[in-house]
Structure formats: structure tokens, C-alpha cells
C-alpha positions, 0 to 999 in steps of 0.5 A: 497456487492455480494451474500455471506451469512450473516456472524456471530460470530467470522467472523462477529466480523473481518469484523466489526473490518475491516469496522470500519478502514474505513475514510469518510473523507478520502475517500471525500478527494480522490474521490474530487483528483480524480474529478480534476486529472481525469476530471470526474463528480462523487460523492465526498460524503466519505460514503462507498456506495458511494465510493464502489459504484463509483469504483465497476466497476473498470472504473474510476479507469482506467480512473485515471490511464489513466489520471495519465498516458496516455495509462497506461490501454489499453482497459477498459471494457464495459460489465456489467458482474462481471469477466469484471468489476473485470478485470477493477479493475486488470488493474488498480492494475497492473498499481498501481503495478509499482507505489506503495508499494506491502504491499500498494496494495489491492486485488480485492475482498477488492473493488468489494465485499466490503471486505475491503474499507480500503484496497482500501483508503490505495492504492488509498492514496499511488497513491495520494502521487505520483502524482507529479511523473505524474505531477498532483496535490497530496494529502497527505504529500510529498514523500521523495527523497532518499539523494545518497551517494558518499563514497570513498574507504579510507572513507569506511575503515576509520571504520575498525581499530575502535572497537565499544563500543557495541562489549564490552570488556572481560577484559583480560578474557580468555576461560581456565576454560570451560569444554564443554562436559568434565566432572568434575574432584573433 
């Protein structure tokens, strides 16, 4: 966590409410696919200090990406100061970014203050998916491939000439007895 205060009440209830949507199991499951994708030595363990902890600095999410797809993060940062690693974590997001849902995204924060782990689980589960794009092993179910559609002309107008039952029907019935605006005559 950074340097912020403690935080209490109301605001305290939501992060407790945020923290507890996080998965150990989970998370091991994606630090083990990020082991065999990236070929890096790390700590497999789900508890959220480790998993905050080995991804802070934003380098081996880089490497992943770079390991999914080579060349993906150009330059991964070195320096230990905190725009530095949070550029690191950038890098990685904006190659995400191409890859994954918007809504699937995390912020930068979410990682590098320990805001919200799950947010990170989320993303980095969606990359998971994906990985039989890159040629790698995945992690989770199997993304579905769309079914494309050929319909001709006579097909598409083949509907036109149909009322569906949910248009209804009036029955005959006709607008002759409203009276909009008018007033009414005894």
C-alpha cells in the first residue's frame, strides 16, 4: 500500500467490500500461468501481498506481455521510482487494451496502491483466456468463436410480409372516440 491514511466509516466499509471480492485460488492459478507463459521464477502463493507485491512494479507484467507477444512493450523500466514503475504497469495495460474487453481493464492504482486486487485478477484472467491467440497455454474456459452469417437478399425480405404475434392486434378497433384536447361535449 502507499502512503495514504488509514481510512475509516463508510469508505472503509467499501475497500473491506472491494478486498473481500478477492481469490487466492484464483490469483496462484494466474501467477503458476504466468510462471510457464513467461519462463520467470516467481512466487506462485495467491495471498494478496505476494500477488501485489510481485506485480507493483509493472516488470513482469511487461515480460508476459512481451512473452505473449514479442516486442509488445518496447522499453521496461529499471528505476525504482514510482512514476517509473506505474509506466511499467501503463505499458502493460495499453497492450491489454488491444487484447481485452474495456470493462475487463484495471486502473493503475487498482495494482500499484493495492486499491482493488480484483480488478487486476479480472484482467489478468480475461489475458489468460486469450492466450491460444498468442499460441500459449490459457487458463480458464474456452473463448467462443463468433458463427458468421451469409444471408441473401430473398432471406432478409422473407420477414417483411410476417406481423409478429407480439405486434398484437386491435381487433377492428379504431381511434374514432378519442377526444385529445378537446373538451367534452354533454
Amino acid at each position: 500500500m502507499a502512503d495514504r491514511a488509514t481510512k475509516s466509516g463508510i469508505a472503509l466499509e467499501a475497500q473491506q467490500k472491494i478486498h473481500s471480492k478477492y481469490d487466492e485460488q484464483l490469483a496462484a492459478q494466474l501467477l503458476t500461468w504466468i510462471q510457464t507463459v513467461s519462463g520467470l521464477d516467481i512466487d506462485t502463493s495467491g495471498n494478496v501481498d505476494n500477488f501485489l507485491g510481485l506485480l507493483k512494479d509493472g516488470k513482469v507484467l511487461c515480460q508476459l506481455a512481451n512473452a505473449l507477444q514479442a516486442g509488445s512493450v518496447k522499453k521496461v523500466n529499471e528505476s525504482k521510482m514510482a512514476f517509473k514503475l506505474m509506466e511499467n504497469i501503463s505499458f502493460f495495460l495499453a497492450f491489454a487494451q488491444q487484447h481485452v474487453d474495456k470493462s475487463e481493464l484495471f486502473q493503475t492504482v487498482d495494482l500499484f496502491e493495492g486499491q482493488d486486487p480484483n480488478a487486476v485478477l479480472i484482467c489478468l484472467s480475461a489475458l489468460a483466456r486469450k492466450a491460444s491467440k498468442f499460441g500459449k497455454p490459457t487458463l480458464g474456459p474456452k473463448e467462443a468463436q463468433g458463427e458468421k452469417r451469409a444471408w441473401t437478399n430473398e432471406q432478409l425480405r422473407a420477414g417483411d410480409a410476417i406481423i409478429g404475434l407480439q405486434m398484437g392486434s386491435n381487433k377492428g378497433a379504431n381511434a374514432s372516440g378519442i377526444n385529445m384536447g378537446n373538451s367534452r361535449h354533454m
